[in-house]
C-alpha positions as CSV (number, residue, x, y, z in Angstrom):
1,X,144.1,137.0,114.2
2,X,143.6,136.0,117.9
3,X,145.9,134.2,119.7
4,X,143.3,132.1,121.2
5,X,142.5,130.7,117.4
6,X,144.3,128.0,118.1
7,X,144.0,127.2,121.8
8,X,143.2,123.1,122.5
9,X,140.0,124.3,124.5
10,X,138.1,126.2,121.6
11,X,138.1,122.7,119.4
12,X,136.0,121.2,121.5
13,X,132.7,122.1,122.9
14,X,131.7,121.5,126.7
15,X,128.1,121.8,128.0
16,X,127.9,124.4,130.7
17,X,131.7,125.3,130.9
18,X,130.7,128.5,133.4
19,X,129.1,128.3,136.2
20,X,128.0,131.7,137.6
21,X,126.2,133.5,140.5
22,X,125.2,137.3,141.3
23,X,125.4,139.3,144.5
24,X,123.4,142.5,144.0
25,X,123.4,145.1,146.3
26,X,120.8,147.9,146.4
27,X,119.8,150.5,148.8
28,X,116.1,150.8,150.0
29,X,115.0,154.5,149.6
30,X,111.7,156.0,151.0
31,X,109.0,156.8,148.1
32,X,110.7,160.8,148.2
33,X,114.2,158.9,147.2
34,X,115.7,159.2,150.6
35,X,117.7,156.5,151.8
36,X,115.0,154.2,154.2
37,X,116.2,154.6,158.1
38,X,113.9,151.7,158.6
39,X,114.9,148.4,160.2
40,X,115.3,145.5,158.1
41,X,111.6,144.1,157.1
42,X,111.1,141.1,159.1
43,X,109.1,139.6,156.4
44,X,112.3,139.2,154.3
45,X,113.3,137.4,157.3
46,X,116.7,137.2,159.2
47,X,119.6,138.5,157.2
48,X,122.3,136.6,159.5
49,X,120.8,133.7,157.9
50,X,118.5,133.8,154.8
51,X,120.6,132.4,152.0
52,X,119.2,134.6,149.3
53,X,118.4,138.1,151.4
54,X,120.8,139.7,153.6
55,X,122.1,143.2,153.5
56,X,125.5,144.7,153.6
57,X,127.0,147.7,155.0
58,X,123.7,149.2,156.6
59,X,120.4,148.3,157.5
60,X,118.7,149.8,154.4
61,X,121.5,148.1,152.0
62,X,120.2,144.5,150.7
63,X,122.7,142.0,149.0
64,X,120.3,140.3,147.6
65,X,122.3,136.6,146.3
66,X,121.8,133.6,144.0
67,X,122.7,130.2,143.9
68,X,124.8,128.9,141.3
69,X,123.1,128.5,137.9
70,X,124.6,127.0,134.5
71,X,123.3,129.8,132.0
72,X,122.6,133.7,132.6
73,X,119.1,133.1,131.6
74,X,118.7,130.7,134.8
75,X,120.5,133.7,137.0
76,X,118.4,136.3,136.2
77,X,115.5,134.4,136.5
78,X,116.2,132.9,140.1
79,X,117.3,137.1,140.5
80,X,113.8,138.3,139.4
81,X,112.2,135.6,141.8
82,X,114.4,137.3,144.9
83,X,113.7,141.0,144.0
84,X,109.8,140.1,143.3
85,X,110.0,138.5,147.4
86,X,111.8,141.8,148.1
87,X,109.3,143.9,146.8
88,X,106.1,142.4,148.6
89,X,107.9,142.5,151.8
90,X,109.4,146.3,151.8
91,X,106.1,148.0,151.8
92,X,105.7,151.4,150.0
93,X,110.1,151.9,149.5
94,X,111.7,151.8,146.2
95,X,114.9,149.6,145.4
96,X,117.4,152.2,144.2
97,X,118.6,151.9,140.6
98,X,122.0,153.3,140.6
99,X,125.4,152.3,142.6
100,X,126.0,155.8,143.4
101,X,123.1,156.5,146.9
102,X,119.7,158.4,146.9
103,X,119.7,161.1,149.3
104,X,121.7,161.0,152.2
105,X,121.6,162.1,155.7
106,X,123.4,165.1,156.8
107,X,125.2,163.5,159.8
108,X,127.1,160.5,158.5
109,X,126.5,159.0,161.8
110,X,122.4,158.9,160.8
111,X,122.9,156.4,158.8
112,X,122.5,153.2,160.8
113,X,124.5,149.8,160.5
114,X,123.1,146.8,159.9
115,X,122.4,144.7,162.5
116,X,122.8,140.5,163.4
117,X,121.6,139.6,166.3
118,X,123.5,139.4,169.6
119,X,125.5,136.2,168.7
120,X,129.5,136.3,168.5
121,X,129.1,135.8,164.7
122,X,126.4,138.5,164.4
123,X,127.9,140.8,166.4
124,X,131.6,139.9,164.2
125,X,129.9,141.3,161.2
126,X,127.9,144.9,162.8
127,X,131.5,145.6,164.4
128,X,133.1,145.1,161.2
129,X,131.3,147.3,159.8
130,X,131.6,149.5,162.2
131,X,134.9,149.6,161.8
132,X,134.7,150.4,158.0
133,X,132.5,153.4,158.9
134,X,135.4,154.8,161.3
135,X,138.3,154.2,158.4
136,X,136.0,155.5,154.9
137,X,132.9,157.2,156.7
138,X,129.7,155.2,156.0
139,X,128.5,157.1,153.1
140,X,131.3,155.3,150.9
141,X,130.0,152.7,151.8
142,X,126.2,153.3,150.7
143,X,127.7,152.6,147.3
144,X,126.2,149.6,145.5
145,X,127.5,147.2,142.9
146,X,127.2,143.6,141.2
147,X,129.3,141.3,142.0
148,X,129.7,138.0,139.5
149,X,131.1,134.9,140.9
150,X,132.0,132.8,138.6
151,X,134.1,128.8,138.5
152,X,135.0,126.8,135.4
153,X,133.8,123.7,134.9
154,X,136.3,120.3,135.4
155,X,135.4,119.9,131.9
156,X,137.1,123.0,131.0
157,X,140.4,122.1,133.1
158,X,140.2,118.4,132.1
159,X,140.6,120.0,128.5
160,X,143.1,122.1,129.4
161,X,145.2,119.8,131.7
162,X,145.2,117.6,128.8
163,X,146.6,120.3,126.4
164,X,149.4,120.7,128.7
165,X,150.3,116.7,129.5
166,X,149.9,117.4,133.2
167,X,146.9,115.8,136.0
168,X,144.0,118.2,136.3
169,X,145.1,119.0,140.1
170,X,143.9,121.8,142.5
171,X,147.1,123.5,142.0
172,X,146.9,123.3,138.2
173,X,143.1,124.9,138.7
174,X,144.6,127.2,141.2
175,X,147.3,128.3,139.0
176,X,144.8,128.6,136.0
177,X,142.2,130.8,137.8
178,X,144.8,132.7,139.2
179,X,146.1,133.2,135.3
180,X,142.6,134.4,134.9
181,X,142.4,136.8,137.6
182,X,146.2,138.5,136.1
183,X,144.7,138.9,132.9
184,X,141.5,140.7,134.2
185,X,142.7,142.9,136.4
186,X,145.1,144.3,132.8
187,X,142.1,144.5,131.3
188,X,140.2,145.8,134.1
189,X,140.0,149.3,132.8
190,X,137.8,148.0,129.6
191,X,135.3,146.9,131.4
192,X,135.1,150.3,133.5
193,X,134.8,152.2,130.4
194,X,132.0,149.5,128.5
195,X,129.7,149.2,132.1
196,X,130.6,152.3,134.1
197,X,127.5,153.6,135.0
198,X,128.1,156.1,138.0
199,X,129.4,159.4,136.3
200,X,127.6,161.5,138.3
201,X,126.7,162.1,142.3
202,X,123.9,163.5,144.5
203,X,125.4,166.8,146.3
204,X,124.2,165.2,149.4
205,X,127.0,162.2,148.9
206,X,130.0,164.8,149.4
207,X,128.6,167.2,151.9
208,X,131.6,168.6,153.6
209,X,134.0,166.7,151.1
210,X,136.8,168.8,149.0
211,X,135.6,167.6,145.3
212,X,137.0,168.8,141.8
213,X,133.1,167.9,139.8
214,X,131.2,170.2,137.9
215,X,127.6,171.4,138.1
216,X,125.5,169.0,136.0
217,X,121.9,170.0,137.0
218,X,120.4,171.2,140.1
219,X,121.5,168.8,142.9
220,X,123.9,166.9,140.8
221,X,127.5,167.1,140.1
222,X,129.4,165.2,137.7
223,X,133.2,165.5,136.0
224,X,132.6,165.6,131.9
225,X,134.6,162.0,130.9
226,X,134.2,160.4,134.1
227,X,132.7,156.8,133.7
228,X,132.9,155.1,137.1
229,X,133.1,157.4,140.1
230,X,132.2,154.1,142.2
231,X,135.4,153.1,141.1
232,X,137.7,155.8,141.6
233,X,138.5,157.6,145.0
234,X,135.0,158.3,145.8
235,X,134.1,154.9,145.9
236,X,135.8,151.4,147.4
237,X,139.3,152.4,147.1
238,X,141.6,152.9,150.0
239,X,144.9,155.1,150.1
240,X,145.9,152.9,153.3
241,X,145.6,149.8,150.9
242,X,147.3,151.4,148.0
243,X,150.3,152.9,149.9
244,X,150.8,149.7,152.5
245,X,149.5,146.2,150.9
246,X,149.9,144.9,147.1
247,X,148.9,141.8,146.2
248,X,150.3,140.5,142.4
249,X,148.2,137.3,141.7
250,X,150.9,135.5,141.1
251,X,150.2,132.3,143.0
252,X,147.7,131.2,146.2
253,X,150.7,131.3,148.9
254,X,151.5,135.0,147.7
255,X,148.0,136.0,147.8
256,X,147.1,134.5,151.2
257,X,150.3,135.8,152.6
258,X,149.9,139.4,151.3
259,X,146.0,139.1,152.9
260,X,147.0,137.6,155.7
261,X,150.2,139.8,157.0
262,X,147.8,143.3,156.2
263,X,145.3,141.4,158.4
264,X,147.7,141.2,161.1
265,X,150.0,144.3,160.8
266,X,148.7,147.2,162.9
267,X,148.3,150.4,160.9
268,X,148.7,153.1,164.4
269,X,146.0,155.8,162.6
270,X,143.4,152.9,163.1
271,X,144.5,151.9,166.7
272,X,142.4,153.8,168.7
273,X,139.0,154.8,167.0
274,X,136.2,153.8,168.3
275,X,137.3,151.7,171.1
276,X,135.1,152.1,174.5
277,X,133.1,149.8,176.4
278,X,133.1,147.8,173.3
279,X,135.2,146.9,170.3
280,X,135.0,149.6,167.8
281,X,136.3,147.4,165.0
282,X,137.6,144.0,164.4
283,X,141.4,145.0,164.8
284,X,143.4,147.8,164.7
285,X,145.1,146.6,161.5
286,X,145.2,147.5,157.7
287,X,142.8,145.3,157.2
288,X,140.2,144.0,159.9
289,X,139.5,140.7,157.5
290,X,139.9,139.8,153.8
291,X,136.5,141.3,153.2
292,X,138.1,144.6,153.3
293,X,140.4,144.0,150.4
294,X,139.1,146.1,147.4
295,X,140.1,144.9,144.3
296,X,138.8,144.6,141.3
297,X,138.8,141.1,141.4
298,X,139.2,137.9,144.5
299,X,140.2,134.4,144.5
300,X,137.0,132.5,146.7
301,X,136.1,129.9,148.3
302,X,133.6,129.0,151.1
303,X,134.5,129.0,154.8
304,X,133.0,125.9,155.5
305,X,133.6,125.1,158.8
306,X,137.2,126.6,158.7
307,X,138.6,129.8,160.8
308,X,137.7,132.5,157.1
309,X,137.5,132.2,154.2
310,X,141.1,133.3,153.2
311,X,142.0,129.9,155.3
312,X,139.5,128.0,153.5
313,X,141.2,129.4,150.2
314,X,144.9,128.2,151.2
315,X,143.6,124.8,152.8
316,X,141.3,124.0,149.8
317,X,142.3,126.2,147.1
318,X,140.2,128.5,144.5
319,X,136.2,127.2,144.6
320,X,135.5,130.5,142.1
321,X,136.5,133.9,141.6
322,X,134.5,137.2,142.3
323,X,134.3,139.8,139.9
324,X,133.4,143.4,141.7
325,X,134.1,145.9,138.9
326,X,130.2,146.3,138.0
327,X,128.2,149.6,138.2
328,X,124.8,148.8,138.4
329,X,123.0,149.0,135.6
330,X,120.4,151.8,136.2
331,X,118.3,150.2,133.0
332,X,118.1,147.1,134.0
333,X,115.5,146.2,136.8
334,X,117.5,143.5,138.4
335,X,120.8,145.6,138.2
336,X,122.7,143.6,135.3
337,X,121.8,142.7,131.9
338,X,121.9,139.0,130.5
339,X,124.0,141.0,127.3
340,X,126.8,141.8,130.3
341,X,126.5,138.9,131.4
342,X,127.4,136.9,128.1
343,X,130.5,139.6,127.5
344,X,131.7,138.9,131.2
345,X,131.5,135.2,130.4
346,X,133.4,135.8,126.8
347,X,136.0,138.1,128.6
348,X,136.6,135.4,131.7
349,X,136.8,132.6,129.1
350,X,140.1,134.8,127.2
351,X,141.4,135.5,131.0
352,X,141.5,131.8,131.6
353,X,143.0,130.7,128.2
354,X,145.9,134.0,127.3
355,X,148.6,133.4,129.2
356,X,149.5,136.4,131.5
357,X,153.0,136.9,133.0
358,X,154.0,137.6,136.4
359,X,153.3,140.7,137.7
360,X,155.6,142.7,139.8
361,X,155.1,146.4,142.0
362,X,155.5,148.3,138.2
363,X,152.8,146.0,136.7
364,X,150.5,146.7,139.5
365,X,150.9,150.5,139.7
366,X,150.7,150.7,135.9
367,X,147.1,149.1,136.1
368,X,146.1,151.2,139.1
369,X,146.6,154.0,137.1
370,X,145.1,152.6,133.9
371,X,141.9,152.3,136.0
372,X,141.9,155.6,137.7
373,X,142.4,157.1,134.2
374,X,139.4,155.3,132.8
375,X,137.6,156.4,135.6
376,X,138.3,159.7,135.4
377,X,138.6,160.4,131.4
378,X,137.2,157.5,130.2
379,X,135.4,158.8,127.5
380,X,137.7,161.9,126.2
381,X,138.6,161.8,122.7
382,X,142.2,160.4,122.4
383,X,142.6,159.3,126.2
384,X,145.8,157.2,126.1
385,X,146.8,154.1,128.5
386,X,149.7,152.2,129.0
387,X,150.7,148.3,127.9
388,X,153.5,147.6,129.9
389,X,155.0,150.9,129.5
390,X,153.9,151.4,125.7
391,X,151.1,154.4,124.9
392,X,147.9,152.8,123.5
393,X,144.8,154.9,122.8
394,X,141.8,153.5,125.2
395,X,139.9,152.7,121.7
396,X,142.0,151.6,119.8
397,X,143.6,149.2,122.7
398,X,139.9,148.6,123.5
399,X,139.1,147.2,120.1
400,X,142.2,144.8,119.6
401,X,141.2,143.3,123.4
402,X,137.4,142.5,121.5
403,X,139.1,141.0,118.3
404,X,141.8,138.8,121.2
405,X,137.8,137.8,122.8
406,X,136.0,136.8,120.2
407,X,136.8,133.6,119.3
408,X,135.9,132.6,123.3
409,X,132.6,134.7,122.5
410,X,131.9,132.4,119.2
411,X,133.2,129.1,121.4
412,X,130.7,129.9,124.0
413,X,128.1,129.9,121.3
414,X,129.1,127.5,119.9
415,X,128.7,125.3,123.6
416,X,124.9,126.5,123.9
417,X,122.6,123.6,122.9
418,X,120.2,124.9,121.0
419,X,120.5,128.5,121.1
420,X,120.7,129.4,117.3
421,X,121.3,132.8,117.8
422,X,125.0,134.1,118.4
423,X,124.4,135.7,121.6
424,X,128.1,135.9,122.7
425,X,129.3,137.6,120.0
426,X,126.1,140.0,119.2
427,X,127.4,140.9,123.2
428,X,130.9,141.5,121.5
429,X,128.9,143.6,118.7
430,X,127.6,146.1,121.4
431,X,130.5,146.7,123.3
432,X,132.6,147.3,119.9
433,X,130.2,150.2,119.3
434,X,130.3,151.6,122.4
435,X,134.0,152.2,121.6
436,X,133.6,153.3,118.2
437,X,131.3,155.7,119.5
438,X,131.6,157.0,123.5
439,X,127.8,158.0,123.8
440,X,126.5,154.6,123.4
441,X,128.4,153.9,127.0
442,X,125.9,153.8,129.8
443,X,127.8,156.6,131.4
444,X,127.1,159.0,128.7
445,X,123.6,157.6,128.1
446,X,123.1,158.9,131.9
447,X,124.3,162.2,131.3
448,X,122.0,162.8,127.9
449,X,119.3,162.0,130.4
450,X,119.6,163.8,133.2
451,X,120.8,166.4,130.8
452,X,118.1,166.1,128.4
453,X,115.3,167.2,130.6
454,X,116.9,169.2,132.7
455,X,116.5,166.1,136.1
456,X,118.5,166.1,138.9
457,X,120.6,162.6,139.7
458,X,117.8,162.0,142.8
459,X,114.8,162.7,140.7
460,X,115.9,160.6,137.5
461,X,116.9,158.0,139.6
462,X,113.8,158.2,141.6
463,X,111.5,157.8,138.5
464,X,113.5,154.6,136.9
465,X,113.0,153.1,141.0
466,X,109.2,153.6,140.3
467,X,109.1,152.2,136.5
468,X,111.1,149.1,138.4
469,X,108.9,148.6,141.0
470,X,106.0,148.0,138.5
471,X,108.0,145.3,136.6
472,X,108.7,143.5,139.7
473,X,105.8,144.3,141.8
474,X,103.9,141.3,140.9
475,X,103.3,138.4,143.0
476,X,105.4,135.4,142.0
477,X,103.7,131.6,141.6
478,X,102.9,130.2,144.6
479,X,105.1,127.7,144.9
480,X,107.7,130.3,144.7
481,X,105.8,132.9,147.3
482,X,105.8,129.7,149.6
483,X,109.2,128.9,149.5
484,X,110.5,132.8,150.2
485,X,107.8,132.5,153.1
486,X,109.5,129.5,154.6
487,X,113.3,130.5,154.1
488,X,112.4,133.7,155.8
489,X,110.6,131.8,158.9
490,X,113.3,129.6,158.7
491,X,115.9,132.2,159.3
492,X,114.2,134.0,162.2
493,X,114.0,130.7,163.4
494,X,118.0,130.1,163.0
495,X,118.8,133.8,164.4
496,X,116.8,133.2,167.2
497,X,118.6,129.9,168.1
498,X,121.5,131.5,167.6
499,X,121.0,134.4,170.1
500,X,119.9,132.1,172.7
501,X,123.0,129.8,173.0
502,X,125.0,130.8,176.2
503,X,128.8,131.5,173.7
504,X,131.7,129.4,175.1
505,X,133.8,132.8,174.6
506,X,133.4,136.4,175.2
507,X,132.7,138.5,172.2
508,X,136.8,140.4,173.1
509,X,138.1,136.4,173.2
510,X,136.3,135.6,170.4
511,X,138.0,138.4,168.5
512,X,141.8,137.7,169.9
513,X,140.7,133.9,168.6
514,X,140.0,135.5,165.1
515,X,143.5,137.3,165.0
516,X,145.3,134.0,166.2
517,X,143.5,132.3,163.4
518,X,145.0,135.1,161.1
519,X,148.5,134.7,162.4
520,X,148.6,131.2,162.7
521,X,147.4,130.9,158.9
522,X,150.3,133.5,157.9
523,X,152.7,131.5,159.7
524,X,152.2,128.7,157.9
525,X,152.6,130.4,154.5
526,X,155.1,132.2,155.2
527,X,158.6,131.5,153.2
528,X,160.0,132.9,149.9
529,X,157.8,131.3,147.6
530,X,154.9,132.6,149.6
531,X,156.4,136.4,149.7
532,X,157.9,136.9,146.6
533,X,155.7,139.5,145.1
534,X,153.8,140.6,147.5
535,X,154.2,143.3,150.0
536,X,152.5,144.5,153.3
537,X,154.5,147.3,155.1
538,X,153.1,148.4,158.3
């Protein structure tokens, strides 16, 4: 029996405990599935500052965002509304499917950062990106993902504060979600294995790059058991991070500490690229700004009118967490499933409510490698993990984590007002079978197809962008068509106001003003409560 059976929260029902919100990157590719070396569309508007339309890395990467909705059902459908404005504004190019890229140029350096605006702030974000193009080359960072931001409800830690006798503060919260995040990032490796859906790369993506992957199809490598490339060294993971900065989740001061000192500790390989007549990166430190951080999950909350975010976090506390394990889903036109969805939301609920110890450096390295495994050998017959230093087989260890879930999946249900249909735990169903049987996984699924007919990654991909583009081709109502037409005049209308105000500070002052901000903040956390835990060695 679970040991959430019994947990004071599951007795009682709360409307809307979860409140959620999707960032979904995705690459525009030309109609021949190369990646687009156009400029941003204008008629999507400004992406310094459109609320819903932006892009990330470079100029043909969208982030396309949501607001915060109450059920996944209202998600996806404010996410269909954003991709159908997408869509009439990007011409005759394809939104690509897949996390890993389409076709890429030959010359790293062809493809072209995104660009702000000529504003401190906008010119902040193209030289931080810039910057992660000198440390990881900026194919890495053509990779796409999902990334699920999710907050509990003050119902849910109004239940739980009374369980526990204590006053529903922002350090109980804080201490709760940061429970939550301890608990994932263990468990971090199932979900890899359940929604990895990148086992397989375009040749083009390692041009000139010493690789160990097989020949799949023509154009189209791949390693046999391999579930989440994204995830594993090909992808967002940094050696720099792993060898110099690790954070344990143990509590806020720790966390923003850890951030905080690797944001202010110079790393001398990264201390002189790229640095002519104008800054080349942010800093020349391990990392330029807590947006750099890769980990499978972050503790969140909105600037707001503070220095970062990372000082909003210690001044404030956790507003949500972000989830950034998930591979897109290639079958899904808007990149995620409401089915993920409900198992994310069933598996966040059990992170919350187990209680997870504290982790220390053995903890952490055991999970890195739980991952890296997963990633790698995910689906070999027989694979074996590690719980705290104990052998468990992935399945077997895989299934015992779905029985510890479900009675959150069947609370959850249990919380939808009318909604007769058990749609948390039918989510529970499919990912059981998926470990009872690795070829229902997406990342096999992808392999039978390209394998199947005999495709290359590019071409499969290409015709899944096409069958996408029908389904969200069509022209929304018009009160929606007119309110993407004014947020995008609106936001021209922003940048432009922004360009044109004379900056109090140079764009080199403005920077040294960033790293004081950095400093100053780790200053005031510093102290043994704050470092226990955590480490940052230059």
């Amino acid at each position: 029996m679970s040991t959430l059976s019994a947990a004071p929260l599951l007795t009682r029902e709360v409307s809307y405990p979860i409140r959620r919100g999707l960032e979904r990157e995705t690459l525009r590719s030309s109609p021949d599935g190369g990646i687009a070396l156009t400029p941003h569309p204008r008629a999507l508007g400004s992406k310094l500052a459109h609320p819903h339309i932006t892009t990330d890395f470079c100029e043909a990467q969208l982030e396309l965002i949501s607001g915060v909705c109450d059920t996944p059902e209202a998600l996806l459908t404010e996410m269909r509304s954003i991709h159908e404005c997408v869509y009439a504004g990007i011409g005759d190019e394809l939104l690509w499917p897949t996390s890993m890229p389409s076709e890429l140029p030959a010359a790293d350096a062809a493809i072209p950062l995104a660009q702000y605006g000529t504003s401190n702030a906008a010119l902040t974000k193209t030289t931080y990106r810039n910057g992660l193009g000198l440390r990881y080359g900026r194919a890495m960072q053509t990779i796409c993902a999902v990334h699920y931001n999710v907050s509990f409800s003050d119902d849910v830690f109004e239940a739980l504060a009374a369980a526990e006798g204590v006053p529903n503060t922002q350090d109980f919260r804080d201490a709760k979600y940061f429970n939550a995040m301890r608990n994932f990032r263990a468990a971090s490796w199932l979900v890899v294995y359940l929604f990895g859906a990148s086992p397989v790369v375009s040749d083009s993506f390692v041009t000139g790059r010493a690789n160990d992957f097989e020949r799949l199809t023509s154009g189209t490598l791949h390693l046999p058991f391999a579930t989440s490339l994204r995830c594993g060294g090909l992808g967002y993971q940094s050696d720099i991070q792993a060898q110099h900065l690790q954070v344990t989740y143990n509590n806020l001061g720790e966390y923003v500490s850890s951030l905080a000192g690797a944001i202010t500790s110079t790393y001398p390989a990264y201390a002189t690229p790229g640095r002519n007549e104008k800054p080349g990166q942010l800093n020349d430190c391990i990392l330029q700004s807590e947006a750099e951080f890769y980990s499978s999950v972050r503790a969140k909350r909105a600037a707001d009118g503070h220095h970062s975010g990372l000082a909003a976090l210690a001044s404030e506390g956790v507003e949500y967490i972000e989830v950034r394990l998930l591979d897109i889903d290639p079958t899904s036109d808007l990149g995620v499933s409401a089915e993920t969805l409900r198992f994310m939301d069933s598996l966040l609920i059990w992170c919350l409510l187990a209680p997870a110890a504290q982790h220390d450096s053995r903890r952490c390295d055991e999970i890195a490698e739980n991952v890296a495994t997963t990633v790698l050998r995910g689906r070999e017959p027989g694979i074996h993990l590690h719980d705290n230093g104990v052998a468990r087989t992935l399945t077997g260890w895989g299934r015992a984590l779905l029985d510890e879930i479900a009675p959150a999946a069947d609370w959850l249900d249990a919380c939808e007002a009318n909604v007769p249909e058990s749609r948390h735990r039918q989510s529970l169903a499919v990912q059981r079978a998926r470990l009872d049987d690795a070829r229902e996984t997406p990342s096999a699924r992808m392999i039978e197809a390209l394998t199947a007919r005999n495709l290359s990654f590019n071409a499969w991909a290409l015709e899944l962008a096409g069958e996408h583009r029908e389904a969200l081709a069509a022209r929304g109502d018009d009160a929606t068509v007119a309110r993407f037409a004014r947020l995008a005049d609106d936001s021209l209308a922003a940048q432009a106001q922004a360009d044109a105000v004379k900056e109090a500070q140079t764009f080199d002052e403005h920077l040294r003003a960033l790293q004081r901000g950095y400093a100053d903040l780790l200053k005031r956390n510093e102290g043994p409560a704050a470092q226990a835990g955590s480490a940052v060695t230059p």
